[in-house]
N, CA, C and O atoms as a Tinker XYZ file with bonds, in Angstrom:
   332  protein
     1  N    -33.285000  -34.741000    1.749000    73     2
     2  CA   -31.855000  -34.957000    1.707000    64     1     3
     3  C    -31.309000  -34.976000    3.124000    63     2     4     5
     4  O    -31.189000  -34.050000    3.926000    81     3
     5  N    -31.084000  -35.939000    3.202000    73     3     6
     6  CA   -29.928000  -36.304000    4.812000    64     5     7
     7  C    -31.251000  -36.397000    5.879000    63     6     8     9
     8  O    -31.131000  -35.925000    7.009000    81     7
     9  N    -32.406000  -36.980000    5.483000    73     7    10
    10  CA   -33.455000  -37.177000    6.748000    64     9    11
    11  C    -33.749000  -38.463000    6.465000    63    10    12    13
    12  O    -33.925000  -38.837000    5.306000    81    11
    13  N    -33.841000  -39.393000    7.678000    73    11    14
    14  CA   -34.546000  -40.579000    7.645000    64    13    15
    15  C    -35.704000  -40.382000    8.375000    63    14    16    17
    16  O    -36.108000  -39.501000    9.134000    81    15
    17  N    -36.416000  -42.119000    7.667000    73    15    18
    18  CA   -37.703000  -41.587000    7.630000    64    17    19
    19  C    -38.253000  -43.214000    7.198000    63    18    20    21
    20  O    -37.503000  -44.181000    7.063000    81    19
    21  N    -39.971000  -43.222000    7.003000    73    19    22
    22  CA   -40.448000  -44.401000    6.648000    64    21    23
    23  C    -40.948000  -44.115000    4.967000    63    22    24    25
    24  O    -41.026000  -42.971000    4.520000    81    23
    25  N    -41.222000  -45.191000    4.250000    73    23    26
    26  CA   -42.342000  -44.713000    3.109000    64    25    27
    27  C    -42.703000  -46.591000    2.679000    63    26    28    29
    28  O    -42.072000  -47.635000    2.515000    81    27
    29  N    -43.802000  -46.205000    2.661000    73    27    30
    30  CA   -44.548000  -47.224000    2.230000    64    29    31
    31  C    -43.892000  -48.303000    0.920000    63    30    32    33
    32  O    -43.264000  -47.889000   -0.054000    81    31
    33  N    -44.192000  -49.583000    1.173000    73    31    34
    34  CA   -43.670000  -50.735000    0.357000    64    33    35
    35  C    -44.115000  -50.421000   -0.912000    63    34    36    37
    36  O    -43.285000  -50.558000   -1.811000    81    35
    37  N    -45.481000  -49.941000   -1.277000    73    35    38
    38  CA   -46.078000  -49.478000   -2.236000    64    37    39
    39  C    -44.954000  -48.643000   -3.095000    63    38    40    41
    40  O    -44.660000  -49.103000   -4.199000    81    39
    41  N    -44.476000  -47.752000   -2.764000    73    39    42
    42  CA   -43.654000  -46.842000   -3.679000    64    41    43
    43  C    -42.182000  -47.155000   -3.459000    63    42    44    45
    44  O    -41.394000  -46.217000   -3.342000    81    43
    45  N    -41.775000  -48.374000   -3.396000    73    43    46
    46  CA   -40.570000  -48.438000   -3.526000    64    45    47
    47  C    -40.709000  -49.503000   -4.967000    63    46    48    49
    48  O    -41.728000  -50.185000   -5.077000    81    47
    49  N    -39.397000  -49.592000   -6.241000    73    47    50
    50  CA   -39.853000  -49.891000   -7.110000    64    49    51
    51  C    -38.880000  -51.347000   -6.845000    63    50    52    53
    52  O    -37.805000  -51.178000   -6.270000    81    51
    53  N    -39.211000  -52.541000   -7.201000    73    51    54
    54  CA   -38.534000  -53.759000   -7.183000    64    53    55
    55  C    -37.827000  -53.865000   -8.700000    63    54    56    57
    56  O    -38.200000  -53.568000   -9.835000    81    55
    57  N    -36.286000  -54.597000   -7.970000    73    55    58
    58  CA   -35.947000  -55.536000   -9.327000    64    57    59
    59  C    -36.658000  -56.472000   -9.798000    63    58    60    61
    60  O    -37.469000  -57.124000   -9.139000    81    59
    61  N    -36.315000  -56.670000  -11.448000    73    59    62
    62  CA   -37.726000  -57.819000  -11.729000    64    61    63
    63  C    -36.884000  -59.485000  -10.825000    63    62    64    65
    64  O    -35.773000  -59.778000  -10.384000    81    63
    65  N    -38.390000  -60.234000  -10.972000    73    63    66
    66  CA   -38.016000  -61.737000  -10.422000    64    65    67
    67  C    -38.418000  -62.509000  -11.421000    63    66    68    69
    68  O    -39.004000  -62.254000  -12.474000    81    67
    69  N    -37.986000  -63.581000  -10.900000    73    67    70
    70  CA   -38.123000  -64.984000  -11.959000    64    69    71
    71  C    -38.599000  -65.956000  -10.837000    63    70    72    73
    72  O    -38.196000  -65.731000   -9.696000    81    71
    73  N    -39.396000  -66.985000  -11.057000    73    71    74
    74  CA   -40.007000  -68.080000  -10.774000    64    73    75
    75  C    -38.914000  -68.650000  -10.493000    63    74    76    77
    76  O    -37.919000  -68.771000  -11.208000    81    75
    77  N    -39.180000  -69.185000   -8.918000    73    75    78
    78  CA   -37.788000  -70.331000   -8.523000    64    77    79
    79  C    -38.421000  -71.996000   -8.536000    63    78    80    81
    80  O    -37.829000  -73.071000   -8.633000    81    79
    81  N    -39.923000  -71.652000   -8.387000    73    79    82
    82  CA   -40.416000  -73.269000   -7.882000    64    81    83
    83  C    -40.024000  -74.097000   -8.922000    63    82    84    85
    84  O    -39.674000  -73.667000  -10.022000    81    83
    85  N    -40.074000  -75.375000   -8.588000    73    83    86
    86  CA   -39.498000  -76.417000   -9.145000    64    85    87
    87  C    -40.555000  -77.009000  -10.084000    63    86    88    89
    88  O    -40.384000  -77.628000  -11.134000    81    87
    89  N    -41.745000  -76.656000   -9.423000    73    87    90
    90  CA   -42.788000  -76.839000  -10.861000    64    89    91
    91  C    -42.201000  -76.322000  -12.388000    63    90    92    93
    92  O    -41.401000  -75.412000  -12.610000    81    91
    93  N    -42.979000  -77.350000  -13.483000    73    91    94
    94  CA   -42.844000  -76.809000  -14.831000    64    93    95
    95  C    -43.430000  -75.439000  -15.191000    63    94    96    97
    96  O    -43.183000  -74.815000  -16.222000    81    95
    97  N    -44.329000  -75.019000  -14.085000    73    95    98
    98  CA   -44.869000  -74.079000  -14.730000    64    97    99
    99  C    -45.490000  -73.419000  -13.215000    63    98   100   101
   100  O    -45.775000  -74.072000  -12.211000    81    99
   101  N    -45.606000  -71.813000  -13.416000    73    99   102
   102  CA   -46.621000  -71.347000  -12.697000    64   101   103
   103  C    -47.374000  -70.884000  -12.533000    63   102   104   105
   104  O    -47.158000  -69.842000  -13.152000    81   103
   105  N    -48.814000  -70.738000  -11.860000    73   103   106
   106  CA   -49.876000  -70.486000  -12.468000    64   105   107
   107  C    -49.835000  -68.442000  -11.449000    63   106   108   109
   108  O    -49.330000  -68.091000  -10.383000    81   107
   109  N    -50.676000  -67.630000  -12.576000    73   107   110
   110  CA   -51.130000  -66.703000  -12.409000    64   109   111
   111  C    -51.983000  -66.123000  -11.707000    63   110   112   113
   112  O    -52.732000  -67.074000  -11.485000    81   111
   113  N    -52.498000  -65.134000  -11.111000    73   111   114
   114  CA   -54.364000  -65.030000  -10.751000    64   113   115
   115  C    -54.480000  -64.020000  -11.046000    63   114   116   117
   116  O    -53.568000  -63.199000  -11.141000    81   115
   117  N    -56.233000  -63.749000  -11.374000    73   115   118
   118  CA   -56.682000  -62.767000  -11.194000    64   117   119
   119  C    -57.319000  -61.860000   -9.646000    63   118   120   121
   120  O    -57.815000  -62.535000   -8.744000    81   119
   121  N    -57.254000  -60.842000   -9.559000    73   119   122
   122  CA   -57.748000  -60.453000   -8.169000    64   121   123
   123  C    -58.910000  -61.664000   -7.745000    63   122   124   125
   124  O    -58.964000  -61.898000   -6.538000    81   123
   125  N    -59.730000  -62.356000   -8.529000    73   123   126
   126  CA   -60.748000  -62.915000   -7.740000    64   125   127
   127  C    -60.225000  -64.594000   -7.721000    63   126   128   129
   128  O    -60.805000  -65.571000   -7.249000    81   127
   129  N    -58.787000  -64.490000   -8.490000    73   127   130
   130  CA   -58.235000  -66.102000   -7.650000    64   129   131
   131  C    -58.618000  -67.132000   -9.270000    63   130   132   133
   132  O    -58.494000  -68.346000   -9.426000    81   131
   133  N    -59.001000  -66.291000  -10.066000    73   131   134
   134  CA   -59.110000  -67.217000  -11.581000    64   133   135
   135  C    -57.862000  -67.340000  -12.247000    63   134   136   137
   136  O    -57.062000  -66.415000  -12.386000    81   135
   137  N    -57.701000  -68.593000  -12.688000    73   135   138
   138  CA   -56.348000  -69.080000  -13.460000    64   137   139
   139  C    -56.001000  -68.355000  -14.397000    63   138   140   141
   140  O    -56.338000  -68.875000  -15.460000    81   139
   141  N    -55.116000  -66.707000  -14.631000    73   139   142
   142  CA   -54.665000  -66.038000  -15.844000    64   141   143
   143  C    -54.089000  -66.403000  -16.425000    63   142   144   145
   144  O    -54.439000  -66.033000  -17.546000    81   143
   145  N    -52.956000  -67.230000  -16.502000    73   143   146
   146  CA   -51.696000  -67.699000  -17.340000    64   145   147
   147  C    -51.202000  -68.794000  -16.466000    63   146   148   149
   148  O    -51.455000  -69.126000  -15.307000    81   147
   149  N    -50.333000  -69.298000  -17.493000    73   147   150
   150  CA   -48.957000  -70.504000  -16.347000    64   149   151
   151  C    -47.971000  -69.951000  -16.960000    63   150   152   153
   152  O    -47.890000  -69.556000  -18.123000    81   151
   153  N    -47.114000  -69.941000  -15.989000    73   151   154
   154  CA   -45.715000  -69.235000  -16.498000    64   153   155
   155  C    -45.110000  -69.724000  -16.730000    63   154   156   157
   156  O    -44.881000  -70.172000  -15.607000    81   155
   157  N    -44.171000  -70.381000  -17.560000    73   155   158
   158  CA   -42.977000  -71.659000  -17.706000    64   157   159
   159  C    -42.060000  -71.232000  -16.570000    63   158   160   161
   160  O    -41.911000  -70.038000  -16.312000    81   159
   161  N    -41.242000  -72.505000  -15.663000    73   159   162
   162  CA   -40.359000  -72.276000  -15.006000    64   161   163
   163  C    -39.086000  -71.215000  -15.572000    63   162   164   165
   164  O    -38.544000  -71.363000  -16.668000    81   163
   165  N    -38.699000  -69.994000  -14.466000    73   163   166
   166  CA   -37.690000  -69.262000  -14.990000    64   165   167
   167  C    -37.997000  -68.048000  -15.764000    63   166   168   169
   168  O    -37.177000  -67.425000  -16.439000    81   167
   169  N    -39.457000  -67.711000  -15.589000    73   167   170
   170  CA   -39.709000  -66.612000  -16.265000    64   169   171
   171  C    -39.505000  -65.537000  -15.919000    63   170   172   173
   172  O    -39.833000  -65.536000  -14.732000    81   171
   173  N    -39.080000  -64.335000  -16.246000    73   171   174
   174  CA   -38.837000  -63.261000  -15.782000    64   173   175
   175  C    -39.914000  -62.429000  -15.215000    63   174   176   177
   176  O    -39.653000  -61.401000  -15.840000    81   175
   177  N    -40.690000  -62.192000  -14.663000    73   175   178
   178  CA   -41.670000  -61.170000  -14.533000    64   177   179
   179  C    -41.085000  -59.677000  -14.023000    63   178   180   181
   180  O    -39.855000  -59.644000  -14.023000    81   179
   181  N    -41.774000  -58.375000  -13.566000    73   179   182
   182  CA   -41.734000  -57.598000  -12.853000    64   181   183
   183  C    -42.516000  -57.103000  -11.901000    63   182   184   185
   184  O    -43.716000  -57.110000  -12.179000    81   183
   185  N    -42.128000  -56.552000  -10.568000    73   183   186
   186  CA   -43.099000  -56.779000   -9.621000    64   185   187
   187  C    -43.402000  -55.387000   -9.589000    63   186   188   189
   188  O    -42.544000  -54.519000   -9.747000    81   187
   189  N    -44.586000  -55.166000   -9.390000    73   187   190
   190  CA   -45.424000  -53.990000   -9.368000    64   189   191
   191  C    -45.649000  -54.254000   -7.958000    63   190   192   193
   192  O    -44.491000  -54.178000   -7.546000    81   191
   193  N    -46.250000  -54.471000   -7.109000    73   191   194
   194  CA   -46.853000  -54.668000   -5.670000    64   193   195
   195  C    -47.255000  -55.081000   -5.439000    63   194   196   197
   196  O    -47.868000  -55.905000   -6.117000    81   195
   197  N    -47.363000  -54.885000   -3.719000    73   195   198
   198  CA   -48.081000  -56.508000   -2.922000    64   197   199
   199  C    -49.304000  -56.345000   -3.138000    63   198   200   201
   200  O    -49.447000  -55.261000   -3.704000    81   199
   201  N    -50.662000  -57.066000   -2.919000    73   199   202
   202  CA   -51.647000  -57.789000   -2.630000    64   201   203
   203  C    -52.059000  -56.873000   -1.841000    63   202   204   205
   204  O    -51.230000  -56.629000   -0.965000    81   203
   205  N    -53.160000  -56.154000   -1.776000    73   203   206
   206  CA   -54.297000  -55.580000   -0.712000    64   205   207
   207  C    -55.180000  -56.671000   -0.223000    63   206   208   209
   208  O    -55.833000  -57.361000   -1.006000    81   207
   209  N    -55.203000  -56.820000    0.973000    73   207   210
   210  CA   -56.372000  -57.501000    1.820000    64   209   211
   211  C    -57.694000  -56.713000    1.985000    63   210   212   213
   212  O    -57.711000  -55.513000    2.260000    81   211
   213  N    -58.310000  -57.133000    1.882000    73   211   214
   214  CA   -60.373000  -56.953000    2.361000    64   213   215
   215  C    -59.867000  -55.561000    3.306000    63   214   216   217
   216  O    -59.928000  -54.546000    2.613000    81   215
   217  N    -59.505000  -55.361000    4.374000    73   215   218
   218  CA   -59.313000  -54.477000    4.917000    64   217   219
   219  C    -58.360000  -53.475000    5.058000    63   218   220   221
   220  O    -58.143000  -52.764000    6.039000    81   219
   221  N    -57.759000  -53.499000    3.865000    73   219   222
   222  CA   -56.892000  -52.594000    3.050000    64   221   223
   223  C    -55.718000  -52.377000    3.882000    63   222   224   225
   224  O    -55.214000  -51.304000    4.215000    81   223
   225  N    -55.253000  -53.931000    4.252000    73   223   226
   226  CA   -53.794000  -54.376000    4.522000    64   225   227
   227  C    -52.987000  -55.006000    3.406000    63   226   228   229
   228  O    -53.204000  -55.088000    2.198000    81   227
   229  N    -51.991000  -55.425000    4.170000    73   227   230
   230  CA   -51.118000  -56.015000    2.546000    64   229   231
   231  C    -51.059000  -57.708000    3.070000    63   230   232   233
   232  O    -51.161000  -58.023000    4.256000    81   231
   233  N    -50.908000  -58.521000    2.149000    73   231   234
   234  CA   -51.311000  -59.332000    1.888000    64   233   235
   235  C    -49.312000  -60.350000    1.105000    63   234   236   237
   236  O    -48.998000  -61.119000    0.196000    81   235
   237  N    -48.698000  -59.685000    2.124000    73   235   238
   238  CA   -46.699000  -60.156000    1.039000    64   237   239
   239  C    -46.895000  -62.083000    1.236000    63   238   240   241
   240  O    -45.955000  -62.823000    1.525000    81   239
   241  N    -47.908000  -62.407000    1.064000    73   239   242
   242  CA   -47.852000  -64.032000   -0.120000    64   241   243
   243  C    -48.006000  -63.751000   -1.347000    63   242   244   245
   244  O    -47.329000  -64.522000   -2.027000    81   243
   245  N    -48.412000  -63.224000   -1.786000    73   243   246
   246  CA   -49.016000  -62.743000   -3.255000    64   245   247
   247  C    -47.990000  -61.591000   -3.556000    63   246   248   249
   248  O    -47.454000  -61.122000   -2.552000    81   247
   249  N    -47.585000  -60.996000   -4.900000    73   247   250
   250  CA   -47.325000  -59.864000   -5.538000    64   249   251
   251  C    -47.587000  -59.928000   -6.908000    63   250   252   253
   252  O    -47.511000  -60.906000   -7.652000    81   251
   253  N    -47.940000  -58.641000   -7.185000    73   251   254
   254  CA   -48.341000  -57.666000   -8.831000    64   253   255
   255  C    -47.896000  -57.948000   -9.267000    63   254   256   257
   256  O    -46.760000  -57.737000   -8.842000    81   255
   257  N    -47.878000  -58.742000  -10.579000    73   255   258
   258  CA   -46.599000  -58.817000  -11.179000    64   257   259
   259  C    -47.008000  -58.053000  -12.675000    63   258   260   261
   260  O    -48.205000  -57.832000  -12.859000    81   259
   261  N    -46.207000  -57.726000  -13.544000    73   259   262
   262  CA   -46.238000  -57.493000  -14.968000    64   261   263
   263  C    -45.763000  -58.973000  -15.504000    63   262   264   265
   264  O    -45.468000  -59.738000  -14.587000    81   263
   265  N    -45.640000  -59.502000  -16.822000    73   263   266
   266  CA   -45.221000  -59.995000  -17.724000    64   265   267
   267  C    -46.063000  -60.050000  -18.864000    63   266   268   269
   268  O    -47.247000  -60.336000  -19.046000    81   267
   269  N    -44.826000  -59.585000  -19.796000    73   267   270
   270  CA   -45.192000  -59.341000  -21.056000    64   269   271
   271  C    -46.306000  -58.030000  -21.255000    63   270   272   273
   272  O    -46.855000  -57.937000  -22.353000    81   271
   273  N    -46.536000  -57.314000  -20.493000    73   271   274
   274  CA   -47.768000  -56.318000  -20.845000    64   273   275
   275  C    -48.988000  -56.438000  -20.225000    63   274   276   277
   276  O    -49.826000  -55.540000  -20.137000    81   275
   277  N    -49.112000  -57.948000  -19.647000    73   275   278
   278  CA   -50.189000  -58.503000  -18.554000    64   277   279
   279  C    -50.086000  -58.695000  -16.944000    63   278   280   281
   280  O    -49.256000  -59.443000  -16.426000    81   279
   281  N    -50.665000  -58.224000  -16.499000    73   279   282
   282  CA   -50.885000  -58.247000  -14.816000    64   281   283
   283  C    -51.463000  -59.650000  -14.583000    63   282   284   285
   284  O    -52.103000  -60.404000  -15.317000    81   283
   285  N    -50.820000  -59.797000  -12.723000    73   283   286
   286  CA   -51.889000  -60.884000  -12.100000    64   285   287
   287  C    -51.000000  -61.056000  -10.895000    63   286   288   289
   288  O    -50.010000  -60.362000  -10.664000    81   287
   289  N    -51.413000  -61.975000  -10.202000    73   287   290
   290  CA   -50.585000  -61.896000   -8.784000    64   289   291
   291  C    -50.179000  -63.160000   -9.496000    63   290   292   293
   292  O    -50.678000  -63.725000  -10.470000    81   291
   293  N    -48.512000  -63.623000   -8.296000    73   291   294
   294  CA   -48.284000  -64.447000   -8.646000    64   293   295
   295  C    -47.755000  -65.014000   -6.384000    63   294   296   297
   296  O    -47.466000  -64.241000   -5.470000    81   295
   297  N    -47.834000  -66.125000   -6.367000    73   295   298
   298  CA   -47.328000  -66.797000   -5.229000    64   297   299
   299  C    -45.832000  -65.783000   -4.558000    63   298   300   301
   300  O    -44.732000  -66.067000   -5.032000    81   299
   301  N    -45.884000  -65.108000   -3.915000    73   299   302
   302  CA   -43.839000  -64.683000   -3.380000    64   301   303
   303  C    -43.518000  -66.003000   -3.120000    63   302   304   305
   304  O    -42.745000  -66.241000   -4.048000    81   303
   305  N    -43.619000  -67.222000   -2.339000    73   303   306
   306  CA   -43.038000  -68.256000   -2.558000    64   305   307
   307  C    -42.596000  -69.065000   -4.109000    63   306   308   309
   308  O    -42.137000  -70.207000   -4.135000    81   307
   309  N    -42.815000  -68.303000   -5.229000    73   307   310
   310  CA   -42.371000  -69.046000   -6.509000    64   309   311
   311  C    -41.496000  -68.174000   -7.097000    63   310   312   313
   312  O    -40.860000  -68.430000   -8.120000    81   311
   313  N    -41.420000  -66.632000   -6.164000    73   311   314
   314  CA   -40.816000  -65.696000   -6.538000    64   313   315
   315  C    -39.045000  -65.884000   -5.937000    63   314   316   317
   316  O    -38.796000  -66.387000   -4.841000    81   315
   317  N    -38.009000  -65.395000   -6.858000    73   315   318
   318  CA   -36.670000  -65.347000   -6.442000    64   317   319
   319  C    -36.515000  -64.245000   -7.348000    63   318   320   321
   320  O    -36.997000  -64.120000   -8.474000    81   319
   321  N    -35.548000  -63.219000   -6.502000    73   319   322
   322  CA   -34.569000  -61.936000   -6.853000    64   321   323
   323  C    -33.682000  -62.198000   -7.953000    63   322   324   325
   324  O    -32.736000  -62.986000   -7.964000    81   323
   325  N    -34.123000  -61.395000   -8.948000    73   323   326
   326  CA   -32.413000  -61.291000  -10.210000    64   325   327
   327  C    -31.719000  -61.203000   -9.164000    63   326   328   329
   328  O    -31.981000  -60.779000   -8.038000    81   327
   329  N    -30.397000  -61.832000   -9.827000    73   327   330
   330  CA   -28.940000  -61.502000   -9.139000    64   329   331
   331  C    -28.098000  -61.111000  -10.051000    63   330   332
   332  O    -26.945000  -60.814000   -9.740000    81   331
C-alpha cells in the first residue's frame, strides 16, 4: 500500500480481446505452431499470457488466449482491446 514498484506482465490479468484482422477468420496454435482452431472474425477470446521464448523470454507477437474452455496462442497483431 502506497509503494511503487515493478511486477511482471505474467501476473497482471488482461481485459478479454476480440480479433481485429480483416481476415474471415483466424487461425489458432498450438505451442509447437499446429493449426488449433480458426476463429471467425470478431471473436471474443481472453488473454491469459504472453508467449515464452526457448530462453525463457517473452515472446509479445503471440498471446495465451482462452476461448470457449480451449487454449492456444493467437497473433497480438489480430488482437484489439474491448472498449
Amino acid at each position: 500500500t502506497g509503494k511503487t514498484g515493478f511486477v511482471s506482465t505474467h501476473y497482471i490479468v488482461k481485459e478479454a480481446t476480440t480479433g481485429k484482422n480483416q481476415r474471415a477468420k483466424t487461425k489458432v496454435f498450438t505451442e509447437k505452431q499446429a493449426v488449433k482452431a480458426s476463429l471467425a472474425k470478431n471473436t471474443s477470446v481472453s488473454f491469459l499470457g504472453w508467449k515464452k521464448t526457448a530462453g525463457g523470454g517473452i515472446d509479445f507477437g503471440w498471446a495465451l488466449v482462452d476461448y470457449g474452455g480451449a487454449t492456444g496462442y493467437i497473433s497480438t497483431k489480430d488482437l484489439q482491446k474491448l472498449t
